[in-house]
Phi, psi and omega in degrees: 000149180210136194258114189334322179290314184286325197287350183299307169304342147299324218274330171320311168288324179288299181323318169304306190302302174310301200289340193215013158222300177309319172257046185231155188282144171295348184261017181259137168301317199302313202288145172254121202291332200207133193219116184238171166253110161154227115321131153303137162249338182239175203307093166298358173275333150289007180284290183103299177206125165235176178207140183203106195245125192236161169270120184088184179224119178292342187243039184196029148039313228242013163268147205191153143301150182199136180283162172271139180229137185219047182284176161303318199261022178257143200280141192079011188212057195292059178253086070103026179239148164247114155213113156346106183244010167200155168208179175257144237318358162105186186212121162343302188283326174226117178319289195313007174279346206262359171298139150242140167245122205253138169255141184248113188255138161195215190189142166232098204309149171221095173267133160222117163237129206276342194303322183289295199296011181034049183282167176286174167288356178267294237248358176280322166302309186300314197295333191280336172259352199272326165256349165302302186294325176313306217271280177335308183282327175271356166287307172316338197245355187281095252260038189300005191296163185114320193296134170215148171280206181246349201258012192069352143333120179243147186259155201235276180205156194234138144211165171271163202241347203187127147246177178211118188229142161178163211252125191235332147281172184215203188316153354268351179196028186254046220265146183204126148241137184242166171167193172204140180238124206249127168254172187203135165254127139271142172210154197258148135207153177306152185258168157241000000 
């Protein structure tokens, strides 16, 4: 059996894995040592740049899966349309009422810490944004269509909605930026 959220979260880690350590030179500052599905468990400082891609947000309760409502009259969601995206029990002519469509939230914490490469602080700042802008673009380009559960759920598109970076180590060469960039899949399923 298989749940549309864990398959998002393989395909997010291999995409990841690729797009921002395998095809990066070992010799880039940049490059990320570790691409996990969970919680970090071991020393980031012997990492160096990390990624730890969760379902939910562990340092956030109130990020939740959610159905999408795109009426016109749903508060936060102004696109100047009425369309149903679920209904009780559907309607023969238009199928697509009998679908709910979800959005499925999570994050993927980054850490990067510099004390083995003893950068100064401007260059702890370029490599630290430097994995921010990668991360933001490979999260955005990382493909799920295709993904279907056992429970009927097709993943539609992930992209990211938010992110959070700041700098937490300091002087003279201990420099740490931490954050998280927080994503969202739409994904459909026929209801039965």
């Amino acid at each position: 059996m298989t749940q549309v959220v864990n398959l998002v979260l393989h395909r997010l880690k291999d995409h990841l894995t690729t797009q921002m350590s395998t095809n990066i030179s070992t010799s880039d500052k940049s490059r990320v040592e570790k691409v996990k599905i969970g919680r970090l468990q071991e020393s980031p400082v012997v990492l160096g740049v990390y990624l730890a891609i969760s379902a939910g947000d562990p340092q956030n309760p109130d990020l939740q899966d959610g159905i999408l409502d795109v009426r016109a009259n749903s508060p936060g969601w102004q696109t100047g349309f009425d369309m149903p995206t679920y209904e009780v029990g559907g309607d023969p002519d238009y199928p697509f009422l009998s679908n709910s469509m979800w959005w499925r939230r999570g994050v993927v914490a980054v850490g990067c810490f510099w004390m083995n490469e003893q950068l100064e602080e401007e260059a702890a700042y370029e490599q630290s944004y430097e994995v921010l802008g990668r991360l933001m673009r490979s999260v955005e380009s990382c493909d799920v269509r295709g993904l279907k559960d056992s429970y009927g759920e097709r993943a539609v598109k992930l992209f990211p909605f938010a992110s959070k970076f700041f700098e937490s180590g300091g002087p003279p060469q201990q420099y740490i930026f931490r954050g998280a960039v927080e994503w969202q899949c739409l994904t459909e399923r026929t209801k039965p």
